[in-house]
C-alpha positions in Angstrom: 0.0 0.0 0.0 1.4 3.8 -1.1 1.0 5.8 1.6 -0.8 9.2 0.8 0.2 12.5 1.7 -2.0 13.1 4.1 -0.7 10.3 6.2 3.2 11.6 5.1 2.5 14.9 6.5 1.5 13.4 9.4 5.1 11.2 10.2 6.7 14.1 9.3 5.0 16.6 11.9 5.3 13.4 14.6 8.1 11.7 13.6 10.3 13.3 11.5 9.5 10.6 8.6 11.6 13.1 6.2 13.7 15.9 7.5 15.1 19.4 4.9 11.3 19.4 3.0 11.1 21.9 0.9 7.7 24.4 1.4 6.1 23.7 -1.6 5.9 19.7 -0.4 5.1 20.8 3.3 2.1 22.8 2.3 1.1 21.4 -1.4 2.6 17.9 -2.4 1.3 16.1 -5.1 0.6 12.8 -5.8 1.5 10.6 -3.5 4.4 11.1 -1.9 7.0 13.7 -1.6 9.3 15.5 -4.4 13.2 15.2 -3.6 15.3 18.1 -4.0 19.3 18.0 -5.5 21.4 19.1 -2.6 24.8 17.7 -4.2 26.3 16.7 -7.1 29.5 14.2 -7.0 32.1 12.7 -9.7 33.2 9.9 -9.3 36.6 8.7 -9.9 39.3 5.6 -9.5 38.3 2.4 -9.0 35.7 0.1 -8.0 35.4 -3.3 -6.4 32.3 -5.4 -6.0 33.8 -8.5 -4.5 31.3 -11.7 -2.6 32.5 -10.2 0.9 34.3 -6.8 0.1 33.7 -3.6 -1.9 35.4 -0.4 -2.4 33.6 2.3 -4.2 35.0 5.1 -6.5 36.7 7.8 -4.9 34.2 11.4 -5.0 34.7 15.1 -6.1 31.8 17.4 -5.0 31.2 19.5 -8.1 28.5 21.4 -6.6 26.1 22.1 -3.9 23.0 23.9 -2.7 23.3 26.9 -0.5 20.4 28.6 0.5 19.3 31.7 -1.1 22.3 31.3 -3.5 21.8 30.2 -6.9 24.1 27.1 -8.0 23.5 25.8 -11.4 25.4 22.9 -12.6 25.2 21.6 -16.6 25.3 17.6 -17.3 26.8 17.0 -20.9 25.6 14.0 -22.8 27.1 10.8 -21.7 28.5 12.3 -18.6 27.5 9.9 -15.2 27.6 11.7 -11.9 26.3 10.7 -8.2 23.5 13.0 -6.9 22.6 13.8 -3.0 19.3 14.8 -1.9 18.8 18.2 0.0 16.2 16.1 2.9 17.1 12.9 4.9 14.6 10.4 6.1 14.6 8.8 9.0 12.6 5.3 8.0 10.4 3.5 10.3 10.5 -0.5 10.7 7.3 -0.6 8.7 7.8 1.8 5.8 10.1 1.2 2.5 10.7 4.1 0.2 11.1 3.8 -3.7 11.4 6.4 -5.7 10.3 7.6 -9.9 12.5 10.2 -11.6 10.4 12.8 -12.2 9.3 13.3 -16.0 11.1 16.4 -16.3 14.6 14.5 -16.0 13.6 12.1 -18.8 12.2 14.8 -21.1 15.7 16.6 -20.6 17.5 13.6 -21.4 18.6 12.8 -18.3 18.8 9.0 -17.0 18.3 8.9 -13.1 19.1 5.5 -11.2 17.5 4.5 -8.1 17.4 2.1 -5.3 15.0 1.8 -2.4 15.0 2.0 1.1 14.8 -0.2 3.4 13.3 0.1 7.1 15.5 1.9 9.7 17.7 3.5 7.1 18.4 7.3 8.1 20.5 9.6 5.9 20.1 11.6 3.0 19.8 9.8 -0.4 22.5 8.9 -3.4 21.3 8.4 -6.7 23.2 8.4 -9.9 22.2 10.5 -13.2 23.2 10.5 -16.4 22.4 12.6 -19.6 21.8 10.3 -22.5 20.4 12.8 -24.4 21.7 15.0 -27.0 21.4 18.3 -25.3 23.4 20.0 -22.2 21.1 19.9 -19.5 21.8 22.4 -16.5 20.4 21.5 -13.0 20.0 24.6 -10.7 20.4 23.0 -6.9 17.7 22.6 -5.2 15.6 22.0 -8.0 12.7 19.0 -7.8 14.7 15.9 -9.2 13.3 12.5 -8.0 9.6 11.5 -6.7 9.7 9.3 -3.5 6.8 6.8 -3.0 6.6 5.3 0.8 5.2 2.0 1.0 3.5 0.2 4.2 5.5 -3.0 5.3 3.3 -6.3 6.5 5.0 -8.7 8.6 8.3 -8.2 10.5 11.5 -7.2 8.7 15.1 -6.6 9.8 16.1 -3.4 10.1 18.8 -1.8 7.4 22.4 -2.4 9.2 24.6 -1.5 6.0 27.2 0.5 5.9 25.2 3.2 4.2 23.3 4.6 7.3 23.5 8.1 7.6 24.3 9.0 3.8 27.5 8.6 3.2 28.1 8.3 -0.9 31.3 6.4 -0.8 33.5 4.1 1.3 36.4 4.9 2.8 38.6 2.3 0.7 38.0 -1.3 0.6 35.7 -2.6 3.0 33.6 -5.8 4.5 30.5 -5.9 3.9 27.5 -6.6 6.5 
């Protein structure tokens, strides 16, 4: 079951569900669920390593980020890949996942957004990739509305998240065991 907004606005008043919303999605979401803003925009750079019991993720440059009441644009080139950083953090109960929909602007730019979800008890902002496969330059202005998140009720018990991920980090710190 999507939750609506009515019952967002709600966890957010009570329990902080999502933390950094902007006003416009405080006082008039739509749909249901809550429009993401870009807080931070990363490249990434190095090497990677996806092994059955270790990983190391690609080193990061922050490129840009949003300041309030300053106006930070930043252009994507076709074909270029970079990591992106939401502006809010959630703070997910044991029975709520998050997934998320790029919002139809990004696609009708050319830009390619990647997504996971969220599992229970995660807390931290969010990392998503995006990539212009389009022909055009398309340049983001920080802060702007870039991914759509959907919260889903959970039936049944579940584990809470324990990764290494908790609290929004967007890379590791070298190699590392995984949990």
């Amino acid at each position: 079951m999507i939750l609506g907004t009515e019952v967002l606005l709600k966890l957010v008043r009570e329990e902080k569900l999502v933390e950094n919303l902007s006003e416009r999605e405080l006082v008039n979401p739509e749909g249901a669920g809550f429009d993401l803003r870009l807080g931070e925009i990363y490249r990434i750079k190095g090497d990677a390593f996806l092994g059955v019991t270790e990983r190391q993720t690609p080193e990061i440059e922050s490129l840009a980020k949003f300041e309030d009441g300053k106006s930070v644009k930043f252009t994507i080139m076709p074909g270029e890949f970079y990591l992106a950083k939401t502006i809010e953090k959630v703070n997910t109960p044991q029975n709520i996942t998050i997934n998320f929909k790029p919002r139809t602007t990004t696609f009708r730019s050319g830009l390619s957004l990647r997504t996971g979800n969220v599992a229970p008890g995660y807390c931290g902002e969010l990392t998503f990739a995006v990539k212009n496969d389009g022909p055009v330059p398309v340049t983001l202005e920080m802060g702007c509305r870039i991914v759509h998140a959907q919260f889903h009720m959970v039936e049944g018990s579940v584990n809470s998240y324990r990764g290494q991920w908790q609290g929004g980090r967007v890379t590791t710190d070298g190699r590392e065991v995984q949990v």
